[in-house]
C-alpha positions in Angstrom: -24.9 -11.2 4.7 -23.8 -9.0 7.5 -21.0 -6.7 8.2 -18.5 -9.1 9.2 -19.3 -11.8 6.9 -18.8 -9.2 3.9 -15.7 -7.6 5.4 -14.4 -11.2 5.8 -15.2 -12.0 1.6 -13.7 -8.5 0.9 -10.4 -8.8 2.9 -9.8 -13.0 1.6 -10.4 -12.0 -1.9 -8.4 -9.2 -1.9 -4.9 -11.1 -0.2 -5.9 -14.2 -2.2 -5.4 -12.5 -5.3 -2.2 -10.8 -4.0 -0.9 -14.2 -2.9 -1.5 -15.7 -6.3 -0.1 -13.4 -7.9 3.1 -13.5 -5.5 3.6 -16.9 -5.8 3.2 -17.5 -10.0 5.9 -14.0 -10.4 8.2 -16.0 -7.9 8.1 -19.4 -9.6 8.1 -17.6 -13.4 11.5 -15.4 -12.4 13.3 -18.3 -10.5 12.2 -21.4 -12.8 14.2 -22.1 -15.8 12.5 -24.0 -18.5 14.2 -25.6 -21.2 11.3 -26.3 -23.3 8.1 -27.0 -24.4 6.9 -29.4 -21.9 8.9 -27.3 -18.9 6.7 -24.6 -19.6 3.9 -26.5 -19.3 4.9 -28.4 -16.2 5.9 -25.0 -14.8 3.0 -23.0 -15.5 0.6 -26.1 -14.2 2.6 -26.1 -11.0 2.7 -22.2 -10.4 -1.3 -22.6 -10.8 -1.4 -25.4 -8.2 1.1 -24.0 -5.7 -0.9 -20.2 -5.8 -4.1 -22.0 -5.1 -2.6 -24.0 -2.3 -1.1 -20.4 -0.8 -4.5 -18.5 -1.5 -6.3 -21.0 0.3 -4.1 -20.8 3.4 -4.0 -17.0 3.4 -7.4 -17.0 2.8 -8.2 -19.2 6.3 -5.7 -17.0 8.2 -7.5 -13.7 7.1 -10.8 -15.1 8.1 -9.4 -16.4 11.5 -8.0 -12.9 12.0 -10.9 -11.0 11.0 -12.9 -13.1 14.0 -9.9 -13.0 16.5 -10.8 -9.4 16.2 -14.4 -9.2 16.2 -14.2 -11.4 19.6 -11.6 -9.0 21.1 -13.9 -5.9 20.1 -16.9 -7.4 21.4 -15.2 -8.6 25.0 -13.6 -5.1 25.1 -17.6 -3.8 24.2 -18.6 -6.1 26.9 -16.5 -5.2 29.6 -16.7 -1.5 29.1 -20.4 -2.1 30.4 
């Protein structure tokens, strides 16, 4: 695994895991269960919408991180 690859892993596990947690505090403090079986829909669809948002973060890091890796190496380029 090279430098960029890692970096990549690195950066998308590290927002993933902020975007989960995000999005299950958001949907704990603004849902209002009234029961048994609201808490378990609830706590179901927090897991499945912070997976849905992870994944998307995670793409836009990883597009990002090589966005930048193509500027730097076109800026590398052209300084030759």
């Amino acid at each position: 695994m090279n430098k960029i690859d890692l970096t990549k892993k690195l950066a998308s596990m590290v927002v993933g895991l902020g975007t989960v947690r995000i999005a299950r505090d958001l949907i704990r403090r603004t849902a209002m269960p009234r029961g048994f079986l609201d808490n378990v829909s609830i706590a179901i669809a927090s897991t499945v919408i912070a997976s849905m948002a992870s994944d998307a973060t995670k793409r836009h890091v990883g597009k990002k991180i090589d966005e930048a890796v193509e500027w730097w190496q076109k800026q590398q380029e052209d300084a030759r």
